[in-house]
N, C-alpha and C positions, 0 to 999 in steps of 0.2 A: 190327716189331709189325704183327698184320695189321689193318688198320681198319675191314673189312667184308668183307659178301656181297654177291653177286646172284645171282638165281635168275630163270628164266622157268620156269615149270609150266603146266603144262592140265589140268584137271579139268572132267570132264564135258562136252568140247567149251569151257569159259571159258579164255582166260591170264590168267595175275595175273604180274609182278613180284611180286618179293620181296627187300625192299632191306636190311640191318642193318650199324650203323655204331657204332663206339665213338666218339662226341662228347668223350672225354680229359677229363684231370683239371680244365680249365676250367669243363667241362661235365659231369660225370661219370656219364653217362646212357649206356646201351645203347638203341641206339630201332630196331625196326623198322618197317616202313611196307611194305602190300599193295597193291601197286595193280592197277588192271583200269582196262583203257582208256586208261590217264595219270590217272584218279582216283585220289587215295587210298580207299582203303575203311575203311582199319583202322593205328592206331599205337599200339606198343606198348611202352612204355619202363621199362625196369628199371634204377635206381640202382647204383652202385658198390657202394654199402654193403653190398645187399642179396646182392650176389655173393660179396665178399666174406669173408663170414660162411661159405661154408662151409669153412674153416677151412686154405685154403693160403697157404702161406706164401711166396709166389711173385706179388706183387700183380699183373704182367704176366701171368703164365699163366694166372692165375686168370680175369683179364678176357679172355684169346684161349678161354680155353674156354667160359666162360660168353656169349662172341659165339658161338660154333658152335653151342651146344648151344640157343641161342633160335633163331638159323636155322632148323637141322635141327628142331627142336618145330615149329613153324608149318608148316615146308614139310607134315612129318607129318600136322599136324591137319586143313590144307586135302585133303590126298591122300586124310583119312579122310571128308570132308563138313564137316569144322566151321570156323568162321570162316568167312567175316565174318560 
């Protein structure tokens, strides 16, 4: 199962890491975390539950795509201006 990202980006001359991690069924939170410098900037945590609702039947796959697809959103949003 894969447990996370990372990412280094640059926009507009800034780097941000970009970190997202499955915290597992103890925890059952998706969280990303931006940072610039070794700060955090920004974290961002989506439930299990809330993933799971979109309706697969696959509770592991469901949570490996729903980690990509918060990654790839953020890295997105940051690439376009938005966040933090």
């Amino acid at each position: 199962m894969q447990k996370g990202f990372n990412s280094d980006i640059t926009v507009r001359g800034q780097k941000y890491h970009v970190q997202t991690e499955d915290w597992g069924m103890a925890n059952p939170f998706l969280v990303s975390r931006i940072f610039c410098n070794g700060a955090v900037l920004k974290t961002i945590k989506t439930p299990h539950d809330k993933v799971l609702q979109t309706g697969s039947s696959q509770h592991s796959e469901a949570i490996k795509q729903a980690l990509h697809r918060q990654h790839s959103t953020i890295i997105d949003t940051l690439m376009s201006g938005g966040m933090p």
